[in-house]
C-alpha positions, -999 to +999 in steps of 0.1 A: +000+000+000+025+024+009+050+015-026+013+021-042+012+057-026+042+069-033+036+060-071+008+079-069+028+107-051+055+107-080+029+101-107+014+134-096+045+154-091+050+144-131+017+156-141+025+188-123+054+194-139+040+193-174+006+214-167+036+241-156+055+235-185+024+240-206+009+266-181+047+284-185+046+282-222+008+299-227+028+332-205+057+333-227+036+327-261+010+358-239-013+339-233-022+336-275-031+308-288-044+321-317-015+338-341+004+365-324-010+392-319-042+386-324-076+406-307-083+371-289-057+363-272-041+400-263-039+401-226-053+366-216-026+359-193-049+353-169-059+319-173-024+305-180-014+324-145-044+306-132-034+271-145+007+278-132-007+285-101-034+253-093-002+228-109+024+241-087+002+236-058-007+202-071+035+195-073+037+207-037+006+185-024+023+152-042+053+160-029+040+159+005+028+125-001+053+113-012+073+126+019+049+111+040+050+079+026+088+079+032+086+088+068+062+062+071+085+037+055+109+052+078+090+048+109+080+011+097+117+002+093+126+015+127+097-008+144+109-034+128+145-032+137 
């Protein structure tokens, strides 16, 4: 159960890391994803910000799985001993 967890954990720091990646590349393109300079996308840089924002939070959650599941290991392997 725990080896399960931590999967999950690192699973979810990896899908983090690419909704930032894309989140990060929407802010540098400005938010357009139409062609440059377009009416539509002038300014949206909102939602992309948005986006950044949520994944980054969703790296740092994952990551604190993960670190539980290590301290749990941890604690297990101490018992143990």
């Amino acid at each position: 159960m725990i080896n399960n967890t931590l999967g999950i954990g690192i699973q979810g720091i990896q899908d983090g890391m690419v909704g930032m990646d894309n989140a990060a590349r929407k802010i540098a393109r400005g938010g357009a994803d139409g062609p440059q300079g377009s009416a539509e996308g002038a300014g949206n840089l909102a939602e992309p910000m948005i986006e950044l924002n949520l994944y980054k939070r969703s790296v740092e959650a994952s990551a604190q799985v993960v670190k539980t599941a290590d301290e749990t290991i941890g604690t297990l392997l101490d018992i143990k001993v």
